[in-house]
Structure formats: C-alpha cells, structure tokens
N, CA, C and O atoms as a GROMACS GRO file, in nm:
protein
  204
    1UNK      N    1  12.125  10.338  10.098
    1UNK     CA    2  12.067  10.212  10.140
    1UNK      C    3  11.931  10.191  10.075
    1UNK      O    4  11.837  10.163  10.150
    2UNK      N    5  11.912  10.200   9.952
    2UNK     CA    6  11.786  10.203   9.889
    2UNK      C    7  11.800  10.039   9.909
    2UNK      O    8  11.678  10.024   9.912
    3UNK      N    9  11.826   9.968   9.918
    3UNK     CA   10  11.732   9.830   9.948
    3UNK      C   11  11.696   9.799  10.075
    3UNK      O   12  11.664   9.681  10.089
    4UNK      N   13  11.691   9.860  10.162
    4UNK     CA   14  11.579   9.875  10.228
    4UNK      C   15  11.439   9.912  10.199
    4UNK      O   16  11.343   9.898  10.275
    5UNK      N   17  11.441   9.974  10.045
    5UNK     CA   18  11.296   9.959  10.016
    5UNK      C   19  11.257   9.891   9.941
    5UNK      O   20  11.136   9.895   9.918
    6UNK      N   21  11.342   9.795   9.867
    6UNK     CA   22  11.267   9.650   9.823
    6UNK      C   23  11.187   9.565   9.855
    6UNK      O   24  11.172   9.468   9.780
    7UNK      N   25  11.099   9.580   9.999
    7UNK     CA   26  10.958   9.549  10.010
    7UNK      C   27  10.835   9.634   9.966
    7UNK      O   28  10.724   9.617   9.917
    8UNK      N   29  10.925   9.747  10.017
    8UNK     CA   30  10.820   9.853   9.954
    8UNK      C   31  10.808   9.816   9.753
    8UNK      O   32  10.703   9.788   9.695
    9UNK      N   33  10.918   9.826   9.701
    9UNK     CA   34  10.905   9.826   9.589
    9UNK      C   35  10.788   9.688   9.507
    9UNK      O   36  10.713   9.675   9.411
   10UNK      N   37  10.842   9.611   9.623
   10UNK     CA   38  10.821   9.490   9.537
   10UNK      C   39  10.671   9.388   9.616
   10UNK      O   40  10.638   9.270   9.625
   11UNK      N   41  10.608   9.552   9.669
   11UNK     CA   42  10.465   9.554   9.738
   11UNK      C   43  10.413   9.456   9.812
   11UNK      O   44  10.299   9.410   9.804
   12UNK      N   45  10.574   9.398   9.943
   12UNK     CA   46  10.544   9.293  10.031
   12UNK      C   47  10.448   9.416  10.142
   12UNK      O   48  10.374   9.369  10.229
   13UNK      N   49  10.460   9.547  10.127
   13UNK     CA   50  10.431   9.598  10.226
   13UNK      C   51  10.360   9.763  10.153
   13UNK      O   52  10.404   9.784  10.040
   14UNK      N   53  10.299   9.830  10.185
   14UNK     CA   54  10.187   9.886  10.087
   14UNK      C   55  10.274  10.054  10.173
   14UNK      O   56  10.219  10.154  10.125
   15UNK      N   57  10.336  10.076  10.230
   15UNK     CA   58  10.372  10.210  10.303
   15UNK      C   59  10.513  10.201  10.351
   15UNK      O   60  10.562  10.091  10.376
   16UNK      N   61  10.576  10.303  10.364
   16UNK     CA   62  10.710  10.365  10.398
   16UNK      C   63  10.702  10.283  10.578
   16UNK      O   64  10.768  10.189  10.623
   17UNK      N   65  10.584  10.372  10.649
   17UNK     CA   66  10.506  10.331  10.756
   17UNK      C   67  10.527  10.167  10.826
   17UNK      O   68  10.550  10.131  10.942
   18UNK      N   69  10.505  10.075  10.672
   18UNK     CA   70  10.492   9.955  10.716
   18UNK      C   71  10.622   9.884  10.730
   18UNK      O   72  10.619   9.780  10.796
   19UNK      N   73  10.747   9.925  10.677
   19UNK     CA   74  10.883   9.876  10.672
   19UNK      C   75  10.916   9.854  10.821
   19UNK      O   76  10.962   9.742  10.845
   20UNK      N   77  10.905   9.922  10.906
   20UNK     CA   78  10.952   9.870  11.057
   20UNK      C   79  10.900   9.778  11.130
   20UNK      O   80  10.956   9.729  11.228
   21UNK      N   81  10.752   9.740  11.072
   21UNK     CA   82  10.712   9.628  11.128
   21UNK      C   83  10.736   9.497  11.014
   21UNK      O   84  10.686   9.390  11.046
   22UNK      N   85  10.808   9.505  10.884
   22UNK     CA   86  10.852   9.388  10.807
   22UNK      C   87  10.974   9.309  10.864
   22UNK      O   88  11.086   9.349  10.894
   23UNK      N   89  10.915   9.178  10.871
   23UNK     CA   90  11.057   9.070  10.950
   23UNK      C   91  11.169   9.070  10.874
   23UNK      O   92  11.280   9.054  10.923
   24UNK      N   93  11.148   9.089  10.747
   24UNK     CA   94  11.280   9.046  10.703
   24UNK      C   95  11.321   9.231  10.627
   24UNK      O   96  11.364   9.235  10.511
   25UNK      N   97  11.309   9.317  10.677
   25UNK     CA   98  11.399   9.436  10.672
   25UNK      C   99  11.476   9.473  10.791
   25UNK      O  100  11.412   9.446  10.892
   26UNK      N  101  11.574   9.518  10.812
   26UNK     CA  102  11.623   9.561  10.890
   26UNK      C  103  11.568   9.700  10.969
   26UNK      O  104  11.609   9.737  11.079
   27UNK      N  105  11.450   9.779  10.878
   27UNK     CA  106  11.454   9.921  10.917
   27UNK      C  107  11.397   9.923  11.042
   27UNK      O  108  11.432  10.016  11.115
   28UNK      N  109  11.306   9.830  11.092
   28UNK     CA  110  11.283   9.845  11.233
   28UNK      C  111  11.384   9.822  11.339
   28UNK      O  112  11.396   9.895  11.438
   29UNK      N  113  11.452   9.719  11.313
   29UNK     CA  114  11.561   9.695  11.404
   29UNK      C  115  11.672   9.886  11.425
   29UNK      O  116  11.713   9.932  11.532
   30UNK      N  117  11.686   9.938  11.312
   30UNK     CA  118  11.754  10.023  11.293
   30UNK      C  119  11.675  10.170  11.373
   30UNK      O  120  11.733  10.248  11.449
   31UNK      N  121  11.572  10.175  11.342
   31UNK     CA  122  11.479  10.256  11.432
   31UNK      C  123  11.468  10.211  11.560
   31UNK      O  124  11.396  10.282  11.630
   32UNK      N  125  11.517  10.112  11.616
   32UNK     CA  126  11.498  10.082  11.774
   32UNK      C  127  11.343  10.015  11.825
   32UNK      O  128  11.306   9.989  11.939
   33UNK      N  129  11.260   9.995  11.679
   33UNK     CA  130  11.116   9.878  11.726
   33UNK      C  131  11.153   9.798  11.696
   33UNK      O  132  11.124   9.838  11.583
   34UNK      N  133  11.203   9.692  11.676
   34UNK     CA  134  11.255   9.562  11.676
   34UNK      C  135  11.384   9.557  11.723
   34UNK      O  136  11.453   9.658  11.703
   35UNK      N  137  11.449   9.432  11.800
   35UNK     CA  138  11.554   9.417  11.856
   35UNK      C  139  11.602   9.216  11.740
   35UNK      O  140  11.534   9.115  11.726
   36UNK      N  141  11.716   9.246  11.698
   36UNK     CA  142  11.756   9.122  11.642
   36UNK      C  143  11.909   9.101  11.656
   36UNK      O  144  11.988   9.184  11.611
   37UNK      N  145  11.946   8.992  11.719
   37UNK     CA  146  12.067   8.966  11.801
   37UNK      C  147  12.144   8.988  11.678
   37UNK      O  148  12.248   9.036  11.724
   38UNK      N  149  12.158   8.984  11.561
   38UNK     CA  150  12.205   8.933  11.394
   38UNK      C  151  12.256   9.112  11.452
   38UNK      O  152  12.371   9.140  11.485
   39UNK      N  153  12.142   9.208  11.451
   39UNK     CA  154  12.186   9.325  11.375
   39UNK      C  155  12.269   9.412  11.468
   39UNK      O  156  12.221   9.497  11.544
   40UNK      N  157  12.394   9.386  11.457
   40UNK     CA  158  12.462   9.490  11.501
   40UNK      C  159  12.428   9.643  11.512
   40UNK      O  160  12.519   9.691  11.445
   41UNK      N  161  12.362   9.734  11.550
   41UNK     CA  162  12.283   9.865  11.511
   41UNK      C  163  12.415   9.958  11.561
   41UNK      O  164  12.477  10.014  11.470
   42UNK      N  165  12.441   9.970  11.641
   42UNK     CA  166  12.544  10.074  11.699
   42UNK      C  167  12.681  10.066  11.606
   42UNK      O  168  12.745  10.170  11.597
   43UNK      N  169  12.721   9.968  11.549
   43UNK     CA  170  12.816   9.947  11.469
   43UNK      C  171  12.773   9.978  11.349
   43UNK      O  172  12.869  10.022  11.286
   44UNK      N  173  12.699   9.978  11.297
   44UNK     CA  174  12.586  10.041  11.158
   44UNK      C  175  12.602  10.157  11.164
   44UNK      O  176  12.694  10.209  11.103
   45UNK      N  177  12.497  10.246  11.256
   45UNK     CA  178  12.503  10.402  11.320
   45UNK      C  179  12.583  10.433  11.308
   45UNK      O  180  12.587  10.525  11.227
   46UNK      N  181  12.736  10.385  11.380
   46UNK     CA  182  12.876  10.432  11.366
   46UNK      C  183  12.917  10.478  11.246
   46UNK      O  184  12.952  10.593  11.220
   47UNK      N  185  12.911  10.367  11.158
   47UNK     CA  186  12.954  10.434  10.996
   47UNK      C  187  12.941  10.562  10.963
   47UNK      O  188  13.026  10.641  10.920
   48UNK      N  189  12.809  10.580  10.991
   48UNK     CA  190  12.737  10.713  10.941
   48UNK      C  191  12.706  10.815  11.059
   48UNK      O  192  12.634  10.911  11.031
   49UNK      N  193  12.737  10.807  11.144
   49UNK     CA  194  12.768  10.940  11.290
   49UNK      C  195  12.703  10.889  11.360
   49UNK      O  196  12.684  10.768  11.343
   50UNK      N  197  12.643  10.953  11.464
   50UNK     CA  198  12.589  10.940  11.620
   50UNK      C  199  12.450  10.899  11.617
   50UNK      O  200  12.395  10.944  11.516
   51UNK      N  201  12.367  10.826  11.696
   51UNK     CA  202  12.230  10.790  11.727
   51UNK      C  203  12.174  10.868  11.765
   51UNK      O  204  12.056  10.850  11.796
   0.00000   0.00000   0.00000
C-alpha cells in the first residue's frame, strides 16, 4: 500500500507522524483516529488478518 505515502512523498505533510491526521489519506481512519462512514476498515483488516 505504498500510496498511502503519496502525501508524504509529495510533501502535503512533512512526517510519517503526520499521515493520520491528513483528510484525504486513509491511514488515520485505518489506525482507528479518524472515523469515515466511506471506509470500510474491518473489511480492509480482513484481507490482511486480524485487528
């Protein structure tokens, strides 16, 4: 899932750190600090094993 770091890359966001608080990545939603009705998370998780 390296595009999840295409903010990082593309220096909307200056740290690894700062991706969970970026609106338009998913990685916070996926870490459980942001909640977004869109992101299915448990069905995501699933793919790849247990929470």
């Amino acid at each position: 899932m390296n595009f999840r770091l295409n903010p990082l890359r593309a220096k909307l966001v200056v740290s690894m750190g700062e991706l969970d608080r970026f609106e338009f990545c998913g990685h916070g939603i996926i870490l459980g600090k942001q909640q977004k009705d869109w992101q299915e998370v448990d069905k995501l998780l699933g793919m790849f094993g247990k929470r």
